[in-house]
N, C-alpha and C positions, 0 to 999 in steps of 0.2 A: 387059724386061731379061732378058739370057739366065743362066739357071741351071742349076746340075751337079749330081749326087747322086754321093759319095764313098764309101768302107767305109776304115774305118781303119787305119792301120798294128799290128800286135798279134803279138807276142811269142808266139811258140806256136801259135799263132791264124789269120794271114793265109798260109799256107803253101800253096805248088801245088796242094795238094789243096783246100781252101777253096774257093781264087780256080778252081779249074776249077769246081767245084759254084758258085758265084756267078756266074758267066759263063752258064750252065747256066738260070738261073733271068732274068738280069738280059743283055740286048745292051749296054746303053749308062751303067753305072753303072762310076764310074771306079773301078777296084781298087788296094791300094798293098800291096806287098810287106810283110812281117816284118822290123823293121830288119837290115842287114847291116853289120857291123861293116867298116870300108874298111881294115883291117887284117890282115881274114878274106880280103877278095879281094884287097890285093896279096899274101900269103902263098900264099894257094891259087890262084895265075893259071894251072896248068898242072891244074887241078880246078873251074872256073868253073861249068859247068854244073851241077853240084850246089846251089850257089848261087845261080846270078843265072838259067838256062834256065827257058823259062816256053814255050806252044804261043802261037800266034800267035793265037788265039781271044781269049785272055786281053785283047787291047785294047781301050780303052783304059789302061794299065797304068804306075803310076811306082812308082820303087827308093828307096825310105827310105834312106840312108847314115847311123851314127852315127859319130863319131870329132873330134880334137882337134888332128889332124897334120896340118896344112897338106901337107905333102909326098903323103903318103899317100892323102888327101880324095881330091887330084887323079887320083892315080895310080889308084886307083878308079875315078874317073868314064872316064877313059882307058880304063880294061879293062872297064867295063860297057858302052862302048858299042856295040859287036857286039851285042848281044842287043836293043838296037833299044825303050829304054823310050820313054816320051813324055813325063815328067818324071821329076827327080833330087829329091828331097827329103830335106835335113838335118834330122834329126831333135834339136829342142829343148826337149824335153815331157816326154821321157822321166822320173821319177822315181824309178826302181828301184835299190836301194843299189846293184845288181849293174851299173847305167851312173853313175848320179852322183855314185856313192859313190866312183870311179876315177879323180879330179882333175878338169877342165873339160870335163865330156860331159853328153849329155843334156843335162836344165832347168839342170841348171848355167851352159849357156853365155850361157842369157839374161841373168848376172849381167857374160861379156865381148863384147857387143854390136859395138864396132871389131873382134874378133877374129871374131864369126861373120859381119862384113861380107867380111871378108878371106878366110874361108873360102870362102862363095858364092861369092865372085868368081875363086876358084882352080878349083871345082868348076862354074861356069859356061864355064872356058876352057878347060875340057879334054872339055865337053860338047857334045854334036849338040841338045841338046834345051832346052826349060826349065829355071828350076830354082824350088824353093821351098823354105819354112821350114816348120817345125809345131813351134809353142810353146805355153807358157801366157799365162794373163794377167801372170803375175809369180812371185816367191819367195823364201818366206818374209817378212820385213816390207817385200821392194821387193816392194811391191805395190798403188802407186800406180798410177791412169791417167798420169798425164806420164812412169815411169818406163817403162809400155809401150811408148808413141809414142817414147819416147826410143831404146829398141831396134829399134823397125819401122824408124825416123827413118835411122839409122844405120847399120841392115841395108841397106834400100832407099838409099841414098846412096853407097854405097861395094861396093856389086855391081848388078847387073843384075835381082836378086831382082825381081819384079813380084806374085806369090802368097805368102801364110801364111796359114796354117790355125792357127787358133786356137779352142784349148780354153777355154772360157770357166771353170777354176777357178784359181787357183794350186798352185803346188805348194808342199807342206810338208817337207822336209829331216828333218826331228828323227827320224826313225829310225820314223814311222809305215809301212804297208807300203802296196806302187804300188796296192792294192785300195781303200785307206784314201782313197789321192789322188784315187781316184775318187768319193767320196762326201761326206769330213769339208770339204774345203773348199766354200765355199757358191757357185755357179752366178753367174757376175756376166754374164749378156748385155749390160747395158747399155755394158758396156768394148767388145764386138765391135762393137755399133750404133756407137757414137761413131768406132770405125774407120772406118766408111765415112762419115763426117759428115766426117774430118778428114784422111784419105789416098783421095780419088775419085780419083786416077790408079793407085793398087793394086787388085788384087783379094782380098779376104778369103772365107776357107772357115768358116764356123762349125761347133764340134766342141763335144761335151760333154752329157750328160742328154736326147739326143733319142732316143724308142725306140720311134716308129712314126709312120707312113706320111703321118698328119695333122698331124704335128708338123713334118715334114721340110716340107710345105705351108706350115704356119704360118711357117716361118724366111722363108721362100720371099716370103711375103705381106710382111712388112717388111723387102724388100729385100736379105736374103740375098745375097751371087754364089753360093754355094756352100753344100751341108749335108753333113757327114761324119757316117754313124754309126758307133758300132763295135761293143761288146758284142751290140746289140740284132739287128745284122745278121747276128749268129753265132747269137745264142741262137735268132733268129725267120728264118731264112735266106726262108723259104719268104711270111710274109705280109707282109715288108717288101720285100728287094728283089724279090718277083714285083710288085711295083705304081709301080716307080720308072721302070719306060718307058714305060707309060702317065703317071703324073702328072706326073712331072717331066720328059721329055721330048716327050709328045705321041705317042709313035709306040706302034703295038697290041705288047701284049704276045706274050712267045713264043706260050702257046696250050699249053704242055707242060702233061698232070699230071704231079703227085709221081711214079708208076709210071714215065711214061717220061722224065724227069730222072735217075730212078735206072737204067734201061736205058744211057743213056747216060754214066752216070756208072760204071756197072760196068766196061763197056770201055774207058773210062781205066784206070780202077782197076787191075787186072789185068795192064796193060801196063807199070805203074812199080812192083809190090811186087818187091825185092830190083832194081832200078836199077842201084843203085850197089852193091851187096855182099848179103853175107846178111841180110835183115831190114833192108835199106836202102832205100827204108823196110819198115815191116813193118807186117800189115794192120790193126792197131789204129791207126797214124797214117792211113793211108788212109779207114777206116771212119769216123774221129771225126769231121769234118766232118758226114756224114749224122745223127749221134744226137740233131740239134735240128730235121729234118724235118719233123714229125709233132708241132711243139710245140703243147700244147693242144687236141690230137683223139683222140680216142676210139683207146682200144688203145697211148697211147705209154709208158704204164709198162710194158706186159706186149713191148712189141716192144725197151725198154731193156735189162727183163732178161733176153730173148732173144738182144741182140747181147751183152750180158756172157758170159755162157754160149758162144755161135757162137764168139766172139773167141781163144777158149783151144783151138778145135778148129778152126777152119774154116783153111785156105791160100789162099782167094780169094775176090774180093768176090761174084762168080755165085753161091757155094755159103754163103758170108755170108747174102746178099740172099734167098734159095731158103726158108733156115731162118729165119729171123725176120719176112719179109714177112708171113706168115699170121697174124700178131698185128695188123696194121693192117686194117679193113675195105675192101674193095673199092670202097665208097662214096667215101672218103679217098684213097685212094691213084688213083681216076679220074677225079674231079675234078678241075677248073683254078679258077683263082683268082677270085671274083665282085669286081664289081665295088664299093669303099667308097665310102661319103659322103665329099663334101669336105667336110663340114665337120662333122666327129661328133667332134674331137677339143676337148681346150680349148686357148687359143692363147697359150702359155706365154710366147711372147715381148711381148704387149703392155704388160706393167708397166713392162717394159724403156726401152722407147720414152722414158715418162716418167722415167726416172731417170738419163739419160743425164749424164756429169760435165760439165765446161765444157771448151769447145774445148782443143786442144791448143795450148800456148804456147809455138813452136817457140825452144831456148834452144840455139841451131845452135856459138857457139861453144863451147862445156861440153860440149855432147854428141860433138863431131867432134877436138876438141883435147886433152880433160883427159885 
């Protein structure tokens, strides 16, 4: 069965700079933009690139959309399409007061299911490309399995939807914060596995508490279509997705070290500081991507507080890179990635397996009519 390796949508996080340094390390792991509000790009349609332009390197690459306006959704997907993504993804996960705190956005809209059917199917028709969902398992006390299926049910019924990504926790409302949502609620795979026991004509992405190389494996081993990381792939850029074209793909890895990842990362770099204006961006947004390189080798605390220091004096990444490289030992930084065991991790998902709820009880008029 054929399988994908994903990086997450992330607020701050998935930004040009990111996804170039992940391209960099990774040929064939599919990257997903930082959501874009669909109300940011019909406002700014005469300022797009700022926004939605990405290098063509970048694929395979999809556009996260959040928003609640049917009109809008569309009108989005309509002006993203020039930039040529290869899916559109409505973002339904989200938790952050600052999206779902703002009437039915984000995880909220898992609570109007006919309304994010409608949406898809608005942002499906004005689209060249696929499209998908990324939700959770539920929220707050809807947080049954039938109330899942009742959403995918209904999503998938009334658009074209064929893909959702699902984070395997719920989200919590009560004013906990989106950090919180990543850890207080408890991990339920067995709601993802039971997806694919009870919707085989969709494809499901499993997201949530995966944070290296063996784990992505393990999903993979029970039947996974799809593993999304996200934090782990920021925090560990270099010893996760440098092993996702080998493992998960089959095909040889780049072959770069860290040195020349970062050779080729400077001359991006360099050519987008002040872009769009002064300090637009500017090179502490450029440099941060790099500051989790070097995670867990020798010399990353003294090259940290190197680029702290560099960041208040340097105007470019060449002069960056010049002044703080010589904290990392030569050994590290010329080496390429050896290759791991399959099987050195523990395989987190087989509890799962056995705990799966009981079939989906499809309750087609309640769910399509009420």
């Amino acid at each position: 069965m054929f399988s994908f390796s994903s990086v997450a949508p992330m607020m701050d996080w998935t930004d040009n700079h990111y996804r170039t340094l992940a391209r960099l390390i990774t040929r064939h792991a599919w990257l997903y933009t930082e959501m874009v509000v669909a109300e940011t790009i019909v406002h700014q349609k005469d300022n797009l690139d700022r926004f939605l332009a990405f290098s063509q390197e970048q694929h395979p690459i999809v556009l996260q959309i959040g928003g609640s306006n049917l009109e809008n959704l569309a009108k989005a997907t309509e002006l993203a399409n020039i930039y040529g993504y290869d899916e559109i993804n409505l973002n339904c996960g989200c938790p952050s007061g600052k999206v779902a705190g703002h009437g039915c956005f984000g995880v909220q809209l898992m609570l109007s299911p006919k309304f994010v059917g409608d949406a898809m199917r608005a942002i499906a028709a004005n689209s060249d490309v696929p499209v998908s969902v990324k939700c959770r398992i539920g929220v707050d006390d809807h947080d049954s399995y039938n109330e899942l299926c009742d959403f995918i049910y209904t999503v998938s019924s009334r658009s074209p939807t064929r893909h959702f990504i699902i984070h395997s926790r719920k989200a919590l409302l009560n004013g906990i914060s989106p950090a919180e949502n990543r850890k207080i609620p408890p991990l339920k795979y067995e709601f993802y596995f039971a997806l694919l026991r009870d919707f085989p004509e969709l494809q499901f992405t499993i997201n949530g508490g995966i944070n290296c190389i063996n784990e992505v494996d393990a999903a993979r081993r029970q039947g996974a279509h799809g593993v999304m990381t996200g934090r782990a792939a920021y925090n560990s850029p270099w010893s996760l997705l440098g092993h996702v074209d080998s493992r998960v793909y089959g095909e040889l890895r780049t072959g770069l070290s860290r040195r020349q990842i970062l050779e080729q990362y400077q001359i991006y770099g360099d050519s987008v500081i002040g872009k769009y204006g002064p300090n637009k961006p500017n090179i502490r947004q450029v440099v941060k991507p790099l500051l989790n390189m070097f995670h867990s080798e020798p010399g990353t605390g003294l090259w940290k507080r190197k680029a702290d220091a560099a960041l208040h004096r340097c105007a470019t990444i060449k002069s960056f890179l010049e002044e703080t490289l010589q904290a990392i030992p030569d050994a590290v930084l010329d080496s390429t990635l050896p290759e791991t065991k399959t099987s050195g991790g523990t395989d987190i998902f087989t509890d799962a397996i056995f705990l799966l709820p009981p079939p989906y009880k499809l309750r087609e008029h309640q769910v399509l009519c009420a």
